[in-house]
Backbone as ProteinMPNN parsed JSONL, in Angstrom:
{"seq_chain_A": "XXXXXXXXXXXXXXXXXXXXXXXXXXXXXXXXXXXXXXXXXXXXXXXXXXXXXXXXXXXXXXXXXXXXXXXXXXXXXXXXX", "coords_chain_A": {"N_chain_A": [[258.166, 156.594, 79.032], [256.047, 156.045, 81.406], [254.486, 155.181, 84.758], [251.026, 154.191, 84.668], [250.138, 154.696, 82.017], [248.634, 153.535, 79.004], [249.293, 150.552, 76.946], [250.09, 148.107, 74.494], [251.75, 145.499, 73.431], [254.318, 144.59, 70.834], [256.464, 143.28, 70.035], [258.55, 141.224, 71.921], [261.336, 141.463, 73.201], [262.925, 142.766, 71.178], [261.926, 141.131, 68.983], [259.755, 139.065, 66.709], [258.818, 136.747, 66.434], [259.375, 133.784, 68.479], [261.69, 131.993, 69.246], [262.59, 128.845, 67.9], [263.162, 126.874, 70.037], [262.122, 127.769, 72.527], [260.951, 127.174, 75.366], [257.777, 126.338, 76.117], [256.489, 127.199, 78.33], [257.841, 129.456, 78.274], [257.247, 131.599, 76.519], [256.867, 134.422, 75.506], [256.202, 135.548, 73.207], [253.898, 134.892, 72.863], [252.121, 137.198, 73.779], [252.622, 138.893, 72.736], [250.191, 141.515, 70.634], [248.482, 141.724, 72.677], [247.278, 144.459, 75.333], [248.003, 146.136, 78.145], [248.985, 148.014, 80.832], [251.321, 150.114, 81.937], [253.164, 149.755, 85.227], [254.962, 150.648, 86.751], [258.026, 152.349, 86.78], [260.565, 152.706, 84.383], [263.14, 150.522, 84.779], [267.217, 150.101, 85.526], [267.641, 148.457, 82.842], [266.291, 149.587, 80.914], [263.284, 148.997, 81.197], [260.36, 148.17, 81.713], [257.454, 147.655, 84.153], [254.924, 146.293, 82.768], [251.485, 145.676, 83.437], [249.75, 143.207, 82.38], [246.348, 143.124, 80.531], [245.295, 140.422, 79.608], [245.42, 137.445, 81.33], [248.196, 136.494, 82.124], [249.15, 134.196, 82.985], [246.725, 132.078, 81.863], [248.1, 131.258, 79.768], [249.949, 129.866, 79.876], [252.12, 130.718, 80.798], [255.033, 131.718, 82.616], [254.963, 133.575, 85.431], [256.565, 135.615, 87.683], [256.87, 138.218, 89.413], [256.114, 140.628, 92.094], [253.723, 141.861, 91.792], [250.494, 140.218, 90.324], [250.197, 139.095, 87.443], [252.082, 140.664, 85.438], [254.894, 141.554, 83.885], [258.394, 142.213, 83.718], [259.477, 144.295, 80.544], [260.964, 145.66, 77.783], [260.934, 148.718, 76.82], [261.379, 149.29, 74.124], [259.986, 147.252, 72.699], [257.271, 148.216, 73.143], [254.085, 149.591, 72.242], [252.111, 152.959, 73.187], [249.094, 153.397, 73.89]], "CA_chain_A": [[256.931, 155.907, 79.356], [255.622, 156.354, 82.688], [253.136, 154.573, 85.564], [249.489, 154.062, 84.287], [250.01, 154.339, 80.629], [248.232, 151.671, 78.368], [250.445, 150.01, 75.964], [250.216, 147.288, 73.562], [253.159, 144.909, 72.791], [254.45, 144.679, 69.404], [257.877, 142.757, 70.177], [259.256, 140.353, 72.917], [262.662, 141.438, 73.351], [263.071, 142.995, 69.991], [261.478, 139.768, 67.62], [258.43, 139.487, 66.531], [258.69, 135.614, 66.821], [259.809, 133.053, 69.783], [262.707, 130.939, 68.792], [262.518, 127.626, 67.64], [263.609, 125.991, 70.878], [261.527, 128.215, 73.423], [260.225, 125.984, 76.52], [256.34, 126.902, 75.877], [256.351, 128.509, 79.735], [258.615, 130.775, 78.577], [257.445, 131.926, 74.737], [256.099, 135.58, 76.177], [255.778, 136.199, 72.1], [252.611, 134.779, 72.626], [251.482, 137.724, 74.36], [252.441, 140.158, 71.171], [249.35, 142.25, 70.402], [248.365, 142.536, 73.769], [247.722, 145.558, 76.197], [248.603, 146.6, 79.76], [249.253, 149.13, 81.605], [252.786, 150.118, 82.867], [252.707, 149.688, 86.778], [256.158, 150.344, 87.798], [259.434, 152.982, 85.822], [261.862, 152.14, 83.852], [264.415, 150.055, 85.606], [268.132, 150.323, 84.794], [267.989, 147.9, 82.163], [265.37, 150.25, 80.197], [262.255, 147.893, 80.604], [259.247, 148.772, 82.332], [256.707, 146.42, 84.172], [253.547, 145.869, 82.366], [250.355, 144.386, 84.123], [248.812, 142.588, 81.589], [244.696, 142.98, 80.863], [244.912, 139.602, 80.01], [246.373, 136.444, 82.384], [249.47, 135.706, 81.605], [249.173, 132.32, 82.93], [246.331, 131.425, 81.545], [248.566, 131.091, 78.453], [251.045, 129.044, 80.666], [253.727, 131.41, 80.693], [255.52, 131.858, 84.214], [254.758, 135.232, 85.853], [256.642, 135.877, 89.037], [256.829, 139.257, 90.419], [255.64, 140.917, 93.168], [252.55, 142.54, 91.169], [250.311, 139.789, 89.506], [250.043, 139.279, 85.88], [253.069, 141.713, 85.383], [256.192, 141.017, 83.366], [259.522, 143.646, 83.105], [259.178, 144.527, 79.203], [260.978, 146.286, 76.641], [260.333, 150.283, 76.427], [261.294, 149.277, 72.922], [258.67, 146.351, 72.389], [256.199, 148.777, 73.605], [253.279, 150.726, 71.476], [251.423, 153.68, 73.628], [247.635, 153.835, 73.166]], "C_chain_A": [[256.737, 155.968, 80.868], [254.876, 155.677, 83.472], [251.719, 155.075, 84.404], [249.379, 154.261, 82.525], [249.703, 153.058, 79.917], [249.058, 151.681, 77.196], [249.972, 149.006, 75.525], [251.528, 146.287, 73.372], [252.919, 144.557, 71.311], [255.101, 143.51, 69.347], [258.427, 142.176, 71.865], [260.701, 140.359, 72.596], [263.339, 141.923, 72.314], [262.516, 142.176, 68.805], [259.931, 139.992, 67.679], [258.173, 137.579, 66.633], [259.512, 134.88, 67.859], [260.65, 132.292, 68.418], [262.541, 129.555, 68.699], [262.268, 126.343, 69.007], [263.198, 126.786, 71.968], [260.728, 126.974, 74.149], [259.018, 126.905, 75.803], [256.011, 127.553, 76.952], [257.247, 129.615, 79.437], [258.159, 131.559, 76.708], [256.149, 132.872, 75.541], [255.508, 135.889, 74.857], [254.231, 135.881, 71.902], [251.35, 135.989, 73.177], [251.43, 139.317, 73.508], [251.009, 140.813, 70.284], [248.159, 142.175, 71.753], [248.422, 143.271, 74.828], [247.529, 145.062, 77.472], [248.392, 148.13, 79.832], [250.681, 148.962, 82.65], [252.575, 150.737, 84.859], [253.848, 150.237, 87.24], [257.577, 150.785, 86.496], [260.031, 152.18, 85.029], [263.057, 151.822, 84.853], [266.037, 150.521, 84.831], [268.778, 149.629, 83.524], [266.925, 148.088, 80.723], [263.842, 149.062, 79.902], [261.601, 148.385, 81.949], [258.132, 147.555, 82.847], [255.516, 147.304, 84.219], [252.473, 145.103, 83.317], [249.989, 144.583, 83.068], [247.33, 142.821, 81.689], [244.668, 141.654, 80.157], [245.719, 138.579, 80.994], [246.735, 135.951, 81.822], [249.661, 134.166, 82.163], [248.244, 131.299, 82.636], [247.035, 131.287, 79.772], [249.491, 130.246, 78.791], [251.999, 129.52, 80.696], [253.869, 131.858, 82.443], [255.272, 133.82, 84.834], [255.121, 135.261, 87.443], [256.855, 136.873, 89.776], [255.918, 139.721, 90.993], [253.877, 141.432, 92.604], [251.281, 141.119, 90.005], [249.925, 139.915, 87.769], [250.803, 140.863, 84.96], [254.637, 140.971, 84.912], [257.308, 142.926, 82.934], [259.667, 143.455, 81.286], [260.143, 146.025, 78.768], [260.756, 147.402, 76.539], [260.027, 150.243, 74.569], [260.305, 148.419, 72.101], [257.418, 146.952, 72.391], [255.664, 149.789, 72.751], [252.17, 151.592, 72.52], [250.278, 153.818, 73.211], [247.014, 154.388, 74.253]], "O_chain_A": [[257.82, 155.888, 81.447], [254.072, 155.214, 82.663], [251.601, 156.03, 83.636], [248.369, 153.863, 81.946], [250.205, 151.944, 80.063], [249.434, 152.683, 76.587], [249.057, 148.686, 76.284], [252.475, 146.993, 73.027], [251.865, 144.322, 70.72], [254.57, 142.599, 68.713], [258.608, 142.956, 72.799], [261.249, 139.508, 71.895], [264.525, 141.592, 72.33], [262.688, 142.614, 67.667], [259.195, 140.72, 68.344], [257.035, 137.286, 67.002], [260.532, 135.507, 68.145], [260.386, 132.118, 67.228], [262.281, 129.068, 69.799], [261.546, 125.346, 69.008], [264.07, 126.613, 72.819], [260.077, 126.079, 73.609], [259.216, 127.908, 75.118], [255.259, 128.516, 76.803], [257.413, 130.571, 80.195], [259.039, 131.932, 75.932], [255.064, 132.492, 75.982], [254.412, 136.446, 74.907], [253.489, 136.405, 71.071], [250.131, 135.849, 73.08], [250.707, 140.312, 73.562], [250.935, 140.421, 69.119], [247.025, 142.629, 71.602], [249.41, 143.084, 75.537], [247.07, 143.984, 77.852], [247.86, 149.013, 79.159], [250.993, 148.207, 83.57], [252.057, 151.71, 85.406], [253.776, 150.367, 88.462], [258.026, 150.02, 85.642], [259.942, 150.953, 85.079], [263.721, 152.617, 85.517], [266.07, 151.156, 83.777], [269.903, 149.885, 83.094], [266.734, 147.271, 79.822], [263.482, 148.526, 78.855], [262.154, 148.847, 82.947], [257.919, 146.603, 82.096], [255.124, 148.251, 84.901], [252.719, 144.019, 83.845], [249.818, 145.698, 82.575], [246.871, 142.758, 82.829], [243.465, 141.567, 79.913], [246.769, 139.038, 81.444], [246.282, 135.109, 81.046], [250.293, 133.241, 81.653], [248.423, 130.101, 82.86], [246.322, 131.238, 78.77], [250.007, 129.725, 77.802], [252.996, 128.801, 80.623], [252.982, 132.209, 83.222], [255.547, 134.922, 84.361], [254.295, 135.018, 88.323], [257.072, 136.598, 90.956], [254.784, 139.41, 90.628], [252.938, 141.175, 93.357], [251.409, 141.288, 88.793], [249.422, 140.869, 87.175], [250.294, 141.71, 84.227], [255.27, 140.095, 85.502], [257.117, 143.995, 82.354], [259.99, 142.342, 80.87], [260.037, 147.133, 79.293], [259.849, 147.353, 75.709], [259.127, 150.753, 73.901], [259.866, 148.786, 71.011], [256.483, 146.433, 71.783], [256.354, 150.753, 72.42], [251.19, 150.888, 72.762], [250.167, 154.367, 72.115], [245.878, 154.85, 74.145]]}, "name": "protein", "num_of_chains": 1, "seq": "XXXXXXXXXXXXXXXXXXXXXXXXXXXXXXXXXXXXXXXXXXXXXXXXXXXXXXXXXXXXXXXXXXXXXXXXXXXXXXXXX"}
């Protein structure tokens, strides 16, 4: 997967649901069927950062890197469109 490719999420971390006991700032599964665009390689922990097309904090989920509305993601969570 590469810079500027649009993607989809399928899967947060491999699941398709948040765990029982997820703080609600941190339950990213809420962001499962929507796209981005990968901004930034595969790191060494095979996960790629996504900018979001929508805002990730208007869902209340924490978003802190350098790029807004950008979370490191999953190659494997990830559907190419």
């Amino acid at each position: 997967m590469e810079v500027g490719i649009n993607i989809k999420l399928n899967t947060f971390n491999g699941d398709s649901k948040a765990p029982e006991d997820c703080d609600p700032s941190e339950n990213y599964w809420l962001l499962i069927g929507k796209t981005g665009t990968i901004v930034k390689p595969k790191n060494n922990r095979s996960r790629v950062l996504v900018k979001f097309d929508d805002q990730v904090s208007d869902l209340g989920l924490h978003c802190h890197n350098e790029i807004p509305n950008s979370l490191f993601i999953l190659t494997s969570d990830l559907e190419l469109i």
